[in-house]
N, C-alpha and C positions, 0 to 999 in steps of 0.2 A: 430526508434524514436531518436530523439535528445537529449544528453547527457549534456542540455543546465546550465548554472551555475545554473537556478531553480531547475532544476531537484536535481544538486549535492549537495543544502541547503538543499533540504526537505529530502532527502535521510540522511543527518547528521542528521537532528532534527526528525526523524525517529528511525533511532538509537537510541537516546539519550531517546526520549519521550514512545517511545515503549518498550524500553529494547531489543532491538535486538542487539545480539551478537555481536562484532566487526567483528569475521569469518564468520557471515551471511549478510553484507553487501551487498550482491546479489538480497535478498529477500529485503532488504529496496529500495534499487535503482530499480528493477520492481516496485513497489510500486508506487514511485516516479516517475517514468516513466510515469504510469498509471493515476495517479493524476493530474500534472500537464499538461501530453497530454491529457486530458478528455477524455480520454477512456472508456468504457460504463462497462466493466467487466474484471477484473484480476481471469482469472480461474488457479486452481495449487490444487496442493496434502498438503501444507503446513499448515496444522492445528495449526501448534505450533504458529510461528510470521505472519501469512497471515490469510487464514481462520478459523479465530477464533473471537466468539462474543466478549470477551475482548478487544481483539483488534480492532476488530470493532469499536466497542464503543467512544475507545481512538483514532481512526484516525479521525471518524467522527467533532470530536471537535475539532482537531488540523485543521484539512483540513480546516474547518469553520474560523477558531481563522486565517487565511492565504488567507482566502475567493480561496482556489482551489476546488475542483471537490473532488469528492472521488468515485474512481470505487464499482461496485457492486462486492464483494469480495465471492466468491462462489468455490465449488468443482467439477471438472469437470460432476458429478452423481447429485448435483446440479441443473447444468443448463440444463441439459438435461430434467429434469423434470419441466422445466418452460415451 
């Protein structure tokens, strides 16, 4: 996927609106990756700043607030059970 200057906004305002660490800037740019390619699911082990209902919550609104996409944020044990 493309590293496109969208991507690299939301990935900031990720950071900032999420609380995600400056040294996890990895996890907001998948994110950001995901979102703005419409990607249908971001699967990972990351409970802390990814799969998590918190968080959830808080991206839902931003993604809206930006009118982008917001992946289905799940645990690999997850999806398997959809």
């Amino acid at each position: 996927m493309e590293l496109s200057d969208k991507v690299e906004k939301m990935t900031e305002i990720y950071i900032e609106k999420l609380s995600i660490p400056e040294k996890s800037f990895r996890d907001a740019a998948h994110l950001a990756v995901a979102s703005v390619h419409n990607i249908d699911y971001l699967v990972t082990w990351n409970c802390k700043h990814l799969a998590n209902g918190e968080i959830i919550k808080k991206l839902i609104s931003i993604n809206n607030s930006y009118e982008i996409h917001t992946p289905i944020i799940c645990t690999p044990e997850e999806l398997m059970e959809v």
